[in-house]
N, C-alpha and C positions, 0 to 999 in steps of 0.2 A: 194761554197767552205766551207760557215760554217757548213754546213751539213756534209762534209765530215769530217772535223776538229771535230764536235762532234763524231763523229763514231771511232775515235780514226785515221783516217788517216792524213796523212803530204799532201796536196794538194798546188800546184805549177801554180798560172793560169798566161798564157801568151796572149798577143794580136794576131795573126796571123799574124796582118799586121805588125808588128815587125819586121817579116823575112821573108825571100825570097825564099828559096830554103829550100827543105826536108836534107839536109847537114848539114844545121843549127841546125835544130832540132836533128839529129843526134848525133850531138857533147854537144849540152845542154842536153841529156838523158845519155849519156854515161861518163859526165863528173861529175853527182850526180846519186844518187841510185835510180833512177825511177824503180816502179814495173810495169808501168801500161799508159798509157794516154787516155783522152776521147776528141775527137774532136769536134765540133758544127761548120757543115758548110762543107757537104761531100767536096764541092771539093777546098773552102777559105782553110779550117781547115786540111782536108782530105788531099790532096800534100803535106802536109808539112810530112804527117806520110808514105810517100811512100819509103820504107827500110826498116820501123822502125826495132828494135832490140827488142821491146818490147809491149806485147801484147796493143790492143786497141780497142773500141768502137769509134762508130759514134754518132751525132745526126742530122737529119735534119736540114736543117736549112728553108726553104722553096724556095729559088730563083735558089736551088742548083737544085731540082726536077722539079722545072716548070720552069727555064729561062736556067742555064748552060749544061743542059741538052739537049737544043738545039745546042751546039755547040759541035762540031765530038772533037776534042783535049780534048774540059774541058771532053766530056763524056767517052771518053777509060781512061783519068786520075780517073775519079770518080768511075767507073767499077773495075779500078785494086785496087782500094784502098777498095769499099765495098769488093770485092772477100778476102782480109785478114784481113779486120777488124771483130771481134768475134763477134760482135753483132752490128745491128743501133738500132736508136728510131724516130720513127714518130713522132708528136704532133695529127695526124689523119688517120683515116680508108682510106680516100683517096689521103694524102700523099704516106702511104707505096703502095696503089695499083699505083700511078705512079713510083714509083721504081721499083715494083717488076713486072710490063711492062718491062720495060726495062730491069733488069736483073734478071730474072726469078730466077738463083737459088741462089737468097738471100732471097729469101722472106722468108724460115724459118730463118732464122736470125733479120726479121724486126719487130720489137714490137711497138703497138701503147702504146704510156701513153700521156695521155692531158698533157698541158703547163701549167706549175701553176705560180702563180702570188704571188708577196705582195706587200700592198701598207702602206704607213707611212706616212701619210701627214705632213708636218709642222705646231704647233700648231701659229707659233708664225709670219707665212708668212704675210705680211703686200700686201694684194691685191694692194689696192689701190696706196702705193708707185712703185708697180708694173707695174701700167697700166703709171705712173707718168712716171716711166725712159723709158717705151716704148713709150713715145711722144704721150699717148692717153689721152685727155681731159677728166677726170673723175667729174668733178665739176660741168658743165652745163648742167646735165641730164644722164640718162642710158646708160650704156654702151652694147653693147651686143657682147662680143670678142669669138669668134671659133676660136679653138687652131688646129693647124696640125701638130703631133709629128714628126718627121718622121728621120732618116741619109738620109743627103741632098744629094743623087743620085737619077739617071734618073729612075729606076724602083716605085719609089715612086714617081712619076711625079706630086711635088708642084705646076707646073706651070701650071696644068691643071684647077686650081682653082681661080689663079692668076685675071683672068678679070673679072670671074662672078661676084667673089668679089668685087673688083674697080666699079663695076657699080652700084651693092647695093649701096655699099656705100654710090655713089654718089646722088643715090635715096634718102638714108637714115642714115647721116653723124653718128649716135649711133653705126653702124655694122661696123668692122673691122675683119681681118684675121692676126692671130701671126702664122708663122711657126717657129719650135723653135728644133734645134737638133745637132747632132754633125756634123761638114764638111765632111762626107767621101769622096767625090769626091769632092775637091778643086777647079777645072773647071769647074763641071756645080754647084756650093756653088756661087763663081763668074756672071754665068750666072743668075742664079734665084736673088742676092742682085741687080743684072744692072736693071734687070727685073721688080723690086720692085719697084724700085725708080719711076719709070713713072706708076706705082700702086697705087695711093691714098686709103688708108685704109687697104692695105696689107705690114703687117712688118717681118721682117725676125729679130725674137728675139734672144736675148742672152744667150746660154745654161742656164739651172739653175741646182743644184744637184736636188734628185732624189726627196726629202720630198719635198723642193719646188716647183717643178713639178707638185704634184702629189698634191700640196693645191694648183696650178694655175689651174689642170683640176678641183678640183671640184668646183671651183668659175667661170670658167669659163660659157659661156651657152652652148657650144657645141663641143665634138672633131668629126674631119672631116678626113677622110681618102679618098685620093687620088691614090693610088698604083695601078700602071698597073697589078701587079704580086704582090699575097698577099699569105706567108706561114701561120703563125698565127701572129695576128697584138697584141704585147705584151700590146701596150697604149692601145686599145679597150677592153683587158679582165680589166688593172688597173681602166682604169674609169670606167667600169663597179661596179665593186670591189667597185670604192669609192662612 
């Protein structure tokens, strides 16, 4: 959005999960002077632009082409929506070739451009009060904490790492696992903290903003990606980055 804001544009970003029906959106485009919108998330994003009044781009999102895509409803929804949307954008060469499988004639409409990233660590992030409020004993030796960024749904399956972990551990009380991210799925958010708790040495942390984040990966010793289904993993290029 500040991109677009320097360009000289008035930029408007909303959540998807906000709203429920393309109706909605309907009525918030038609009730301010929107010229234009761009969606992220053919068919999360994508639905809600299904009428629209006013021209639109896509962006992949990745779960959209490899997972909803499996499903007949989300996929004629996704289909009707790439068919009028002006343009998508891949993050990859082999993103748009599993779209443009499936709906061959968009493919001239599909452009790849990489994901790009920035990172801003907090100068001022206190680690160690850090590992303090997450219940980890930083005083009696090294710590050695792997972070798993992730929104806490099943495609990013945190739980897959849940015991290996616990059993380090238990090998080697220095190793512990922080999964740390937003609740998207509320019920399995629940499942995985029940989960936790008979998990010695794996914690389910508490959101932090983004600099803090991003000065916990680089103190930390390792991020860990678990995801059954991976578009582009944003935390893996950040700590890269850091």
């Amino acid at each position: 959005r500040n991109h677009l804001h320097a360009a000289g544009h008035i930029c408007v970003l909303k959540d998807a999960f906000m709203y429920e029906s393309a109706a909605e959106i309907a009525n918030l485009t038609s009730s301010d002077k929107f010229d234009a919108a761009l969606a992220i998330h053919l068919y999360k994003g994508g639905r809600l632009l299904q009428g629209s009044r006013i021209p639109f781009g896509i962006i992949f999102g990745g779960t959209d082409v490899n997972e909803d895509i499996k499903c007949k409803e989300k996929r004629q929804v996704m289909g009707a929506v790439l068919e009028r949307a002006r343009f998508a954008v891949a993050f990859t060469v082999e993103m748009k070739e599993l779209a443009a499988a499936e709906w061959p004639d968009a493919r001239k409409k599909i452009y790849v451009q990489s994901q790009g990233i920035k990172t801003a660590p907090s100068e001022t992030f206190d680690w160690y009060r850090f590992l303090q409020n997450a219940g980890i004993p930083a005083d009696s030796g090294p710590v050695h904490l792997f972070l798993l960024v992730c929104g806490l749904r099943r495609v990013k399956d945190p739980l897959y790492l849940v015991e290996a972990f616990s059993e380090w551990h238990r090998k080697d009380p220095s190793v512990h696992l922080g999964i740390i991210g937003p609740a998207v799925d509320p019920l399995f958010t629940s499942e995985v903290e029940e989960r936790v708790k008979r998990a010695p040495g794996v914690l389910v942390l508490q959101e932090l903003p983004q600099p803090e984040l991003h000065a916990a990966l680089r103190s930390c010793l390792a991020l860990v990606n678990s995801s059954s289904s991976e578009g582009m993993s944003a935390a893996i290029l950040e700590v890269r980055h850091l």
